[in-house]
DSSP file (Angstrom, degrees, kcal/mol; ACC not computed):
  #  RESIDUE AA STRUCTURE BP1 BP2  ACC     N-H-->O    O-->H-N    N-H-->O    O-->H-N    TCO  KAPPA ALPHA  PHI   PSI    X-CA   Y-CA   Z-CA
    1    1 A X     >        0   0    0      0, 0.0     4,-2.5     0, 0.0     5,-0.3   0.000 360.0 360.0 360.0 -39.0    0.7   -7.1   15.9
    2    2 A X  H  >  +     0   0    0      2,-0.2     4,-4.7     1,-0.2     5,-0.2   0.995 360.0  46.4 -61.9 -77.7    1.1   -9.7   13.2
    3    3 A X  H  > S+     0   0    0      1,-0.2     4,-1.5     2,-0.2     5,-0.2   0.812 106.6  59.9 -36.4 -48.9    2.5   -6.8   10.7
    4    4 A X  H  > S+     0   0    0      1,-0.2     4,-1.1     2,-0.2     3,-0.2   0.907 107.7  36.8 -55.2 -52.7    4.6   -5.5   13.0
    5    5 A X  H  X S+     0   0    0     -4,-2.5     4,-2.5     1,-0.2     5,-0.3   0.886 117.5  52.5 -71.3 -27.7    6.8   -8.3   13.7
    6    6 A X  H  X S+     0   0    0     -4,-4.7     4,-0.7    -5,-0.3    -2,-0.2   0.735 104.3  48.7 -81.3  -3.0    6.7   -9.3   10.7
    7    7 A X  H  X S+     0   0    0     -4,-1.5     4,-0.7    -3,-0.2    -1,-0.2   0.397 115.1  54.6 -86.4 -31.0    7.8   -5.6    9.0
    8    8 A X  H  X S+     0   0    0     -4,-1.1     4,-2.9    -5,-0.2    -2,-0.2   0.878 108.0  52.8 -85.8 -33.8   10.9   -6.1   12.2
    9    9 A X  H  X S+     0   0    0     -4,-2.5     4,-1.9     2,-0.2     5,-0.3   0.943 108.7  42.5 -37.4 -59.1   11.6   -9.6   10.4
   10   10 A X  H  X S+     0   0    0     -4,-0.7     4,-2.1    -5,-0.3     5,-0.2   0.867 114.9  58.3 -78.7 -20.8   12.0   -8.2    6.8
   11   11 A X  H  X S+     0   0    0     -4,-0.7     4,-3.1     1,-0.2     5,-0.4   0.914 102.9  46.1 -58.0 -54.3   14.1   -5.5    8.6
   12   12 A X  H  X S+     0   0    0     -4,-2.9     4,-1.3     1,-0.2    -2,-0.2   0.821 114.8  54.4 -66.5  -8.0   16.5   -7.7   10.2
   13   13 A X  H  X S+     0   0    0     -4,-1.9     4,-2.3     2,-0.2    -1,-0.2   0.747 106.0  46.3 -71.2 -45.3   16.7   -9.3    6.8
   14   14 A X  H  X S+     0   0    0     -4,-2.1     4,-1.0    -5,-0.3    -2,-0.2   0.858 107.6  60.0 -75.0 -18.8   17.4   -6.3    4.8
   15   15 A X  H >X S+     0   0    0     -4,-3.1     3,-1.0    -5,-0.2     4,-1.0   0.997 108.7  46.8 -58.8 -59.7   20.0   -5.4    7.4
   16   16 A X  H 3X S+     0   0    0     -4,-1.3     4,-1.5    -5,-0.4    -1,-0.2   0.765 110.6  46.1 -59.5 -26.6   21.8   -8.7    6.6
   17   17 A X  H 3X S+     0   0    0     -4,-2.3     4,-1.2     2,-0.2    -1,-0.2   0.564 109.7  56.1 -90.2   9.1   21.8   -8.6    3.2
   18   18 A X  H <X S+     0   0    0     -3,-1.0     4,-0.8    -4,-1.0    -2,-0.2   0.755 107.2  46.5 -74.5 -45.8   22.9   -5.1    3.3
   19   19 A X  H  X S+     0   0    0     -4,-1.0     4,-2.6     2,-0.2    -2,-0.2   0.706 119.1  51.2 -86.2 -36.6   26.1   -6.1    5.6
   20   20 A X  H  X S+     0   0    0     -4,-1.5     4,-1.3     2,-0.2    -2,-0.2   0.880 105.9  50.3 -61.5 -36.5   26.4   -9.2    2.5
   21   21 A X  H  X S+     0   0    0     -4,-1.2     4,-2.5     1,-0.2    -2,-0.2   0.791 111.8  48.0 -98.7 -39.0   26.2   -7.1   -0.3
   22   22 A X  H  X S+     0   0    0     -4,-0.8     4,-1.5     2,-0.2    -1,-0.2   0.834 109.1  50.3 -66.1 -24.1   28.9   -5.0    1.1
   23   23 A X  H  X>S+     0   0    0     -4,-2.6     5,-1.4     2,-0.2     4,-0.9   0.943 115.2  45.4 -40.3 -62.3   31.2   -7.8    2.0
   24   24 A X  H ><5S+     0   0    0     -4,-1.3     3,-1.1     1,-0.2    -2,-0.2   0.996 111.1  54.4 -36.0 -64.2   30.6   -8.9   -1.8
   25   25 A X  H 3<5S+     0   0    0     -4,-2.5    -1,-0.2     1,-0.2    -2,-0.2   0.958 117.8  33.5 -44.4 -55.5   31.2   -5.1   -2.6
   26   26 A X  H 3<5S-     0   0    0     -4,-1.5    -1,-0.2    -5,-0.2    -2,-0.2   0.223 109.6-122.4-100.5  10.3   34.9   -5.1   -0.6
   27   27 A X  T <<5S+     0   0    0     -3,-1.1    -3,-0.2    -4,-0.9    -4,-0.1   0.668  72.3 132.7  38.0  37.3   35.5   -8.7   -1.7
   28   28 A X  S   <S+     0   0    0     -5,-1.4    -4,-0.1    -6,-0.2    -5,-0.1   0.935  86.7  19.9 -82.3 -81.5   36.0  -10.2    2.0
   29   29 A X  S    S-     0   0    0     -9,-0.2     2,-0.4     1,-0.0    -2,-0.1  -0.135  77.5-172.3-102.4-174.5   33.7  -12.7    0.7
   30   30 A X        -     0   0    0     -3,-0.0     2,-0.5     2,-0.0    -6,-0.1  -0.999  11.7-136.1-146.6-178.6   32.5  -14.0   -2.9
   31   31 A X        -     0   0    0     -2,-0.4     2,-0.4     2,-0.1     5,-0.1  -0.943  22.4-109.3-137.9 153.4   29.9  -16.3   -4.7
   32   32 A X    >   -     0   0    0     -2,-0.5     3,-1.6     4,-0.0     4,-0.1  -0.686  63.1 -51.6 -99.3 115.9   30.0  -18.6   -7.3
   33   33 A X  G >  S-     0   0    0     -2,-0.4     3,-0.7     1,-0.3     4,-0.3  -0.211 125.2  -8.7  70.3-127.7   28.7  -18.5  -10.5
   34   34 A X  G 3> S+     0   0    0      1,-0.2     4,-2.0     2,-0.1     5,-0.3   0.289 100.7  99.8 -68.9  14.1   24.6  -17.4   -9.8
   35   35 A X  G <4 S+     0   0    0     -3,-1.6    -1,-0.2     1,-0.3    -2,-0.2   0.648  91.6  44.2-107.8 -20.6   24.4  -17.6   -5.9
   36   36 A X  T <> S+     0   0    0     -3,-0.7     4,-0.6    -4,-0.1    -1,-0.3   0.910 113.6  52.1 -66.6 -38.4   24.8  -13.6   -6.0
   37   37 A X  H  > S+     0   0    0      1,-0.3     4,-2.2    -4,-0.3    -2,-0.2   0.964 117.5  39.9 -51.3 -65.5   22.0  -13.3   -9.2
   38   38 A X  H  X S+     0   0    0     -4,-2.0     4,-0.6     2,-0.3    -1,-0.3   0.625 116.2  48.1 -84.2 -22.0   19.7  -15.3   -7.1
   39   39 A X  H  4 S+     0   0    0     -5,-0.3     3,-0.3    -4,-0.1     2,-0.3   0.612 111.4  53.6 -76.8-106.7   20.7  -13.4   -3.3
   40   40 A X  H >X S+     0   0    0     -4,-0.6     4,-2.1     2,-0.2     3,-0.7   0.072 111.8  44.5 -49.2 -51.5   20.2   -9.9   -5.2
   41   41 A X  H 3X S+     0   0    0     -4,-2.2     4,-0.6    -2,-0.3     3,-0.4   0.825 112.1  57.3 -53.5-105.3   16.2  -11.2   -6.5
   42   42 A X  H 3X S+     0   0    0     -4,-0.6     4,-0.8    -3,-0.3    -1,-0.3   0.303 109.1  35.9  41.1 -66.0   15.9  -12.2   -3.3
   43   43 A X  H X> S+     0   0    0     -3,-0.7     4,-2.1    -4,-0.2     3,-1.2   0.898 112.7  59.2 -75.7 -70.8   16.6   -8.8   -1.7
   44   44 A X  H 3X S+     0   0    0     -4,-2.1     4,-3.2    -3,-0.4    -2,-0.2   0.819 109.5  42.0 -19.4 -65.0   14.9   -7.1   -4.3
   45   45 A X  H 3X S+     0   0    0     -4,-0.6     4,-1.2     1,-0.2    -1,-0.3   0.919 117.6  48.4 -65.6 -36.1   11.4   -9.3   -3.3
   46   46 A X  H <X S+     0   0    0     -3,-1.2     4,-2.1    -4,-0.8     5,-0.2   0.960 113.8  48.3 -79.8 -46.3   12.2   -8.8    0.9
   47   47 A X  H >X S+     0   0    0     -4,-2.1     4,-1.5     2,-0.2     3,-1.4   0.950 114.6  48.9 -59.6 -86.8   12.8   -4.6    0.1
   48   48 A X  H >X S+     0   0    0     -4,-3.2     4,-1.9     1,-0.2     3,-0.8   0.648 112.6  41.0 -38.6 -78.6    9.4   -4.7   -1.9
   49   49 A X  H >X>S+     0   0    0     -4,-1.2     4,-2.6     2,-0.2     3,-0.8   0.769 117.9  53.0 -21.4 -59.1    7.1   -6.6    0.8
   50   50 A X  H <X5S+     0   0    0     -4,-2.1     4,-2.7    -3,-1.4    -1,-0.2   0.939 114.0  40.7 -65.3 -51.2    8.9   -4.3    3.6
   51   51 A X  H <X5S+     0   0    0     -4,-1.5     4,-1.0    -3,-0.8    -1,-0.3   0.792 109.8  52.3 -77.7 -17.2    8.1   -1.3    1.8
   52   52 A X  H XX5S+     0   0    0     -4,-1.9     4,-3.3    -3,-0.8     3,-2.1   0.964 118.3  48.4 -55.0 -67.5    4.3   -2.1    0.5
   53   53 A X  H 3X5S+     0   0    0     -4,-2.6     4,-0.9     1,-0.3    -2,-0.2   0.835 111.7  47.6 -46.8 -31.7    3.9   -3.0    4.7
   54   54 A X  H 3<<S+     0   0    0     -4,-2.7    -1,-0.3    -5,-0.6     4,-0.3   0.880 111.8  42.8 -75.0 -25.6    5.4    0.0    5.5
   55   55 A X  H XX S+     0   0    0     -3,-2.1     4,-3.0    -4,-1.0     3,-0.6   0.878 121.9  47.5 -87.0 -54.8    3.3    2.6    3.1
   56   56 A X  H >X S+     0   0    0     -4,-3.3     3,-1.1     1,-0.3     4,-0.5   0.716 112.4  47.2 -57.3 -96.7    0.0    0.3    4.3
   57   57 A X  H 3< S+     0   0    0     -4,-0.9    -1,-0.3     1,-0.3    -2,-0.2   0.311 112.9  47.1  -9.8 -43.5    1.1    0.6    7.9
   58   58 A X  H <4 S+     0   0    0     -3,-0.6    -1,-0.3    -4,-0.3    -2,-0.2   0.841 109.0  65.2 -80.0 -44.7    1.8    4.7    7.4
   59   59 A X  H <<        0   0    0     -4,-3.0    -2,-0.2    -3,-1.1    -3,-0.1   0.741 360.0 360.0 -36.6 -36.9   -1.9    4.9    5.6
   60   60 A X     <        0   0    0     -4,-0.5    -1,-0.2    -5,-0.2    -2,-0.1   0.845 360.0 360.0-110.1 360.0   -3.6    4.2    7.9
């Protein structure tokens, strides 16, 4: 139960940074200086967790 909402959390998270990084992409919005470096790590660590939970979650 726990995993699950929390695997719909880190979805709706990758969704949003999904919708950021194409704004970024089409230049409706931008960021300063590192405040993309530091979203993009960011994503990177929320993708990994979601996908570890997801492969554990399909093992068993």
């Amino acid at each position: 139960m726990i995993k699950n909402s929390f695997l719909k959390l880190l979805s709706f998270f990758i969704v949003i940074a999904i919708v950021v990084n194409l704004l970024v992409a089409f230049r409706i919005i931008a960021f300063e200086g590192r405040g993309f470096g530091i979203f993009a790590i960011i994503n990177i660590i929320i993708v990994y967790f979601y996908f570890r939970f997801k492969n554990k979650e399909i093992e068993k």
